[in-house]
ZATOR-960491 format. One record per atom (N, C-alpha, C): x, y, z; atom name; residue in one letter. Coordinates in pm, whole numbers, plus 50000, padded with zeros to 5 digits. Atoms other than C-alpha are relative to their C-alpha. Last residue first. Example, Ala and Ser with C-alpha at 12.3 -4.5 7.8 and 13.67 -1.06 7.14 Angstrom:
2
  east north    up guti ketor
 49918 49881 49994    N     S
 51367 49894 50714   CA     S
 49923 50109 50073    C     S
 50089 49881 50000    N     A
 51230 49550 50780   CA     A
 50090 50120 50000    C     A
//
This chain:
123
  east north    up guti ketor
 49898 50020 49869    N     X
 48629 50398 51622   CA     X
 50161 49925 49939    C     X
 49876 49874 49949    N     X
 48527 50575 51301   CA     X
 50071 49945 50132    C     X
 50086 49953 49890    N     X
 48390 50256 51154   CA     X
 50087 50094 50046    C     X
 50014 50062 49913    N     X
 48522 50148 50842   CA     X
 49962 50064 50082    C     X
 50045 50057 49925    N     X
 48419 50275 50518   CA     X
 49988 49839 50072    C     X
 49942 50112 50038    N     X
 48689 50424 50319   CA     X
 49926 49889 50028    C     X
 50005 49996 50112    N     X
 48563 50781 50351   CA     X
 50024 49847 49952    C     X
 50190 49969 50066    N     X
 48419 50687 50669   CA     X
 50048 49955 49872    C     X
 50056 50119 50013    N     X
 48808 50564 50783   CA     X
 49824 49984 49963    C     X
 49952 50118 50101    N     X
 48952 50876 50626   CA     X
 49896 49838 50025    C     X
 50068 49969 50152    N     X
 48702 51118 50798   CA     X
 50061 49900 49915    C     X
 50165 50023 50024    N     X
 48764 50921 51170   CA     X
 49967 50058 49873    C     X
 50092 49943 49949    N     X
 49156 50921 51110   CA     X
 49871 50035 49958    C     X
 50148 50058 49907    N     X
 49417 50672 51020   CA     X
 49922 50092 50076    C     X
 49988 49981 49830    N     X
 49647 50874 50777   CA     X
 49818 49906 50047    C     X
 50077 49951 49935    N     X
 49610 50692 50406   CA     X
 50005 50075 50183    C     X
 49980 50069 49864    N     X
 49835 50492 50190   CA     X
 49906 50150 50083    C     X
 50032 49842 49943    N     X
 49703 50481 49815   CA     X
 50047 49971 50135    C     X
 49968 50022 49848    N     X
 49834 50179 49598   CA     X
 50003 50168 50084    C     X
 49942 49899 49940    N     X
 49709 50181 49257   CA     X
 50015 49971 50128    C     X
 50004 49843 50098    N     X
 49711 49980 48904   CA     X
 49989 50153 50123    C     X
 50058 49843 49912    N     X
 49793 49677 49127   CA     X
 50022 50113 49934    C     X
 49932 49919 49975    N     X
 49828 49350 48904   CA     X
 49933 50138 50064    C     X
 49905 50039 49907    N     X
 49611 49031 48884   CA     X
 50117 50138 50036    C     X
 49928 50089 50071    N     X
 49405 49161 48592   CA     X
 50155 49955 50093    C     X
 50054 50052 50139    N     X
 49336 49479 48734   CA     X
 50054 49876 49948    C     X
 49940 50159 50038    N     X
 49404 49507 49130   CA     X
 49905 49958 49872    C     X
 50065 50000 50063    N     X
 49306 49890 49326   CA     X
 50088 49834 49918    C     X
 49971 50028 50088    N     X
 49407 49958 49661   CA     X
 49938 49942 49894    C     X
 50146 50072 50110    N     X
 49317 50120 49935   CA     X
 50123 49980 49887    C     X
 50007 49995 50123    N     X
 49510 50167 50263   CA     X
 49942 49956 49869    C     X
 50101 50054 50033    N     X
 49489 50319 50650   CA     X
 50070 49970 49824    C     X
 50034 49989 50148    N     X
 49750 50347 50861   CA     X
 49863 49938 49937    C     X
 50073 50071 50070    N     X
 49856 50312 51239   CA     X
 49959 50074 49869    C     X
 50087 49970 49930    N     X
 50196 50392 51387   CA     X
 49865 49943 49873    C     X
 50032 50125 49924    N     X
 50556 50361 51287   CA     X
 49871 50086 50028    C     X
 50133 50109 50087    N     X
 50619 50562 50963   CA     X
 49946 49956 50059    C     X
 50054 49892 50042    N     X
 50758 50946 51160   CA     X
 49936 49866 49901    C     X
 50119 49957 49967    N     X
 50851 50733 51401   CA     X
 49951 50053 49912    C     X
 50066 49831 50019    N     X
 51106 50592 51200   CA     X
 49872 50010 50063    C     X
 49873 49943 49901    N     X
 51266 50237 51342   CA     X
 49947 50122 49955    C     X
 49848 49901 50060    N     X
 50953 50149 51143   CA     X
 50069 50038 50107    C     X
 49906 50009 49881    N     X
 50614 49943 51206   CA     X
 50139 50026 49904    C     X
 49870 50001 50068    N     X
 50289 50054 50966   CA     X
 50115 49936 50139    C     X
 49865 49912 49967    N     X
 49981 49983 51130   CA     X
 50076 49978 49944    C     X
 49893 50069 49946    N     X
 49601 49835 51010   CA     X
 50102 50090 50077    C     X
 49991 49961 49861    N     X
 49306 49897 50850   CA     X
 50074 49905 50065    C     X
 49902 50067 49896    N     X
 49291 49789 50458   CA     X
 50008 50126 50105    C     X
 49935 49914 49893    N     X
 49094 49866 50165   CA     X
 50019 49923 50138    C     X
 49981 50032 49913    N     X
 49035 49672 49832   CA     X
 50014 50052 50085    C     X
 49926 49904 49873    N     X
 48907 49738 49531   CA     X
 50039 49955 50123    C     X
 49846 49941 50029    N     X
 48859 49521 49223   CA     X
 50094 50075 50086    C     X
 49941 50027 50133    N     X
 48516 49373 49325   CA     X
 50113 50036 49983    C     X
 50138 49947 50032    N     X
 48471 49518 49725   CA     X
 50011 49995 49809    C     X
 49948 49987 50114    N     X
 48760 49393 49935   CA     X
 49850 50001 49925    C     X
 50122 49987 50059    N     X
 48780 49478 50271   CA     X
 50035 49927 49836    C     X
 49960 49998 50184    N     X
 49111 49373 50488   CA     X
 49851 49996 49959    C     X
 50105 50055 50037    N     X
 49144 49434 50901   CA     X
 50017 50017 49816    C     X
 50078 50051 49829    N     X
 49416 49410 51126   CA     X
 49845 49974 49908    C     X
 50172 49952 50038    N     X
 49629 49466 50823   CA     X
 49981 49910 50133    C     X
 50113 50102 49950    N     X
 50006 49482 50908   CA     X
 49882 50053 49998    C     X
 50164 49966 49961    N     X
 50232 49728 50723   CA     X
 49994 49838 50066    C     X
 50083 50074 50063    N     X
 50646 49685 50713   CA     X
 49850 49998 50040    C     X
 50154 49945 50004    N     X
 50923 49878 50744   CA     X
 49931 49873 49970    C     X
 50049 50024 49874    N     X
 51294 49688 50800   CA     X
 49850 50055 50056    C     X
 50020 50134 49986    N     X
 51468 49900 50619   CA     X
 49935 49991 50094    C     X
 50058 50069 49894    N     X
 51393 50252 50555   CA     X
 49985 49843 50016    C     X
 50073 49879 49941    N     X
 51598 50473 50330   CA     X
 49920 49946 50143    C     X
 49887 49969 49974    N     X
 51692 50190 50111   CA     X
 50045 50102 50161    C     X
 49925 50061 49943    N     X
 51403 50086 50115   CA     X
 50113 49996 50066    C     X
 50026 50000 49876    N     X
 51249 50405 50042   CA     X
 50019 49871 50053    C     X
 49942 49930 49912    N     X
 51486 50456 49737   CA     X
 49944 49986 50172    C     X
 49840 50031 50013    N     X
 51425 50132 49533   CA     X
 50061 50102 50119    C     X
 49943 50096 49900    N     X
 51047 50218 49623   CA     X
 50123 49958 50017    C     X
 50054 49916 49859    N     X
 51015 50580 49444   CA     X
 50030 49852 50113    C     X
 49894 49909 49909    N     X
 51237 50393 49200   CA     X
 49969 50074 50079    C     X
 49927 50086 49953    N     X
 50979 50145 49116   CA     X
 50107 50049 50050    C     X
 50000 50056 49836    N     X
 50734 50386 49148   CA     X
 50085 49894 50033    C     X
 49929 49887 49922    N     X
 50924 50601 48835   CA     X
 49902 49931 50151    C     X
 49883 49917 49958    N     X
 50933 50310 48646   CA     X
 50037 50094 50111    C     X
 49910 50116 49938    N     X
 50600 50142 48697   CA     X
 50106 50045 50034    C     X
 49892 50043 50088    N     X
 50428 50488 48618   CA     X
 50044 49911 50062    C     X
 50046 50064 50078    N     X
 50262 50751 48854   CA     X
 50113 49921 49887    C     X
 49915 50109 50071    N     X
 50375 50885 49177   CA     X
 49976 49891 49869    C     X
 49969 50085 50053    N     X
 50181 51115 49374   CA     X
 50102 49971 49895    C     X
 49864 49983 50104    N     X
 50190 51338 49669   CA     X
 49984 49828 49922    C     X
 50055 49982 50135    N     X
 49868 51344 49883   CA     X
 50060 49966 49851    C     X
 50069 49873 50016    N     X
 50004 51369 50238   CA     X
 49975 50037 49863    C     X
 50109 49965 49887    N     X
 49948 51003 50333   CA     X
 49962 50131 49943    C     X
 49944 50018 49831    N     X
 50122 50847 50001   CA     X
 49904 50080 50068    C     X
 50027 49866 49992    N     X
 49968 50815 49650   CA     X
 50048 50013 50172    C     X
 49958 50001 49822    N     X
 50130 50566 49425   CA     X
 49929 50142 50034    C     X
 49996 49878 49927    N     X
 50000 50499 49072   CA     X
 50000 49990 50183    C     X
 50006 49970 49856    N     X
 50030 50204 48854   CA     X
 50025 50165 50054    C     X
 50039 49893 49992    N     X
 49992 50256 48468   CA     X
 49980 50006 50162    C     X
 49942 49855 50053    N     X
 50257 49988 48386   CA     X
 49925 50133 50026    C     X
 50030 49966 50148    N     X
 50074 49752 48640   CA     X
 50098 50142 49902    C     X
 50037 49898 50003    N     X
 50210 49633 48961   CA     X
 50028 50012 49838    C     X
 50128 50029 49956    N     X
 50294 49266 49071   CA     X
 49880 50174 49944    C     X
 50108 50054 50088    N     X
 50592 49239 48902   CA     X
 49882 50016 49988    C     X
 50022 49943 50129    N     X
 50761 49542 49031   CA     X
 49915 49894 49949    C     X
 50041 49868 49953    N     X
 50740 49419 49402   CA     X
 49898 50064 49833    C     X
 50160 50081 49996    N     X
 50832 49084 49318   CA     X
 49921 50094 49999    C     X
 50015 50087 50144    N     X
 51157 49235 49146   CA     X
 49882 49952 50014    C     X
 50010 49882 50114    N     X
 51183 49547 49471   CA     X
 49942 49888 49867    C     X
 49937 49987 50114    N     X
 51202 49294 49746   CA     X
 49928 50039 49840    C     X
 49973 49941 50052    N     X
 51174 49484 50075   CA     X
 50065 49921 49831    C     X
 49929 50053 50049    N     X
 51045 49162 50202   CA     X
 50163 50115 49969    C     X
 49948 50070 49848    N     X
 50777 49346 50428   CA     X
 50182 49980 49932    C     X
 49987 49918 49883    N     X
 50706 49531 50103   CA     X
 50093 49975 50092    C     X
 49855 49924 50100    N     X
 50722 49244 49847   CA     X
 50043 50109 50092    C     X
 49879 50097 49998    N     X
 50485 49079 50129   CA     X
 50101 50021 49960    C     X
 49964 49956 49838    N     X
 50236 49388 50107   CA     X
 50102 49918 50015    C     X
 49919 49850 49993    N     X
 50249 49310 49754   CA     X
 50035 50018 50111    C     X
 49926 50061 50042    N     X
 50132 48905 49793   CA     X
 50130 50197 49970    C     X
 49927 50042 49929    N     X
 49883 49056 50020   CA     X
 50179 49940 49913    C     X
 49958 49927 49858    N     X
 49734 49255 49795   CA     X
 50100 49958 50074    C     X
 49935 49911 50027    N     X
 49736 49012 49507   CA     X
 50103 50094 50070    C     X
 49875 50033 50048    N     X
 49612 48763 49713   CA     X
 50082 50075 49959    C     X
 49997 49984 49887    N     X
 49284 49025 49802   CA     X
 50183 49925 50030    C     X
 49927 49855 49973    N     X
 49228 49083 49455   CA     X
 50052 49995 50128    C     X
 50127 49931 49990    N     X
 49243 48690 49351   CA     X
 50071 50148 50009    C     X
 50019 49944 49867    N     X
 49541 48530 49211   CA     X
 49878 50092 50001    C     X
//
């Protein structure tokens, strides 16, 4: 799989909420970093940071409106959708894909300094 497959094939484990495709696809030194900074390093301990926000939130799932991918990196412009307001709305995210697996998954608030820093267009 390419980097962009990859991606998508995660985002899918996501949608899916299933945790076994989830874990495959992510490297033992993966790292999670959610909107307000807080990370998560380690297969283990993101596989139970996801075991619980399934649980927690069925029924989440991103859509990319738009997908970059720049050698190993990737970033994504899109929306989350959640019976939680506090997930539903739009997102930004980068990710990183060594050797077919995701060593990081960052999720991003959608606003004009994030989408520079990430570069898409501030509109």
């Amino acid at each position: 799989m390419d980097v962009e497959s990859t991606v998508r094939a995660f985002n899918d484990a996501i949608t899916r909420a299933d945790i076994e495709r989830l874990s495959g696809l992510i490297a033992p030194e993966h790292r999670f970093i959610d909107p307000a900074g807080q990370i998560v390093d380690g297969r283990e301990a993101v596989v139970a940071a996801w075991r619980g926000f399934f649980r927690d939130f069925p029924g989440y799932r991103n859509v990319f409106e738009e997908f970059r991918v720049s050698g190993s990196h990737a970033v994504m412009r899109g929306y989350s959708v959640s019976d939680d307001s506090r997930l539903d709305g739009p997102a930004l995210w980068r990710a990183e894909v060594m050797d077919h697996h995701l060593t990081l998954w960052a999720v991003h608030e959608d606003t004009p300094e994030n989408r520079k820093n990430l570069g898409f267009a501030s509109g």
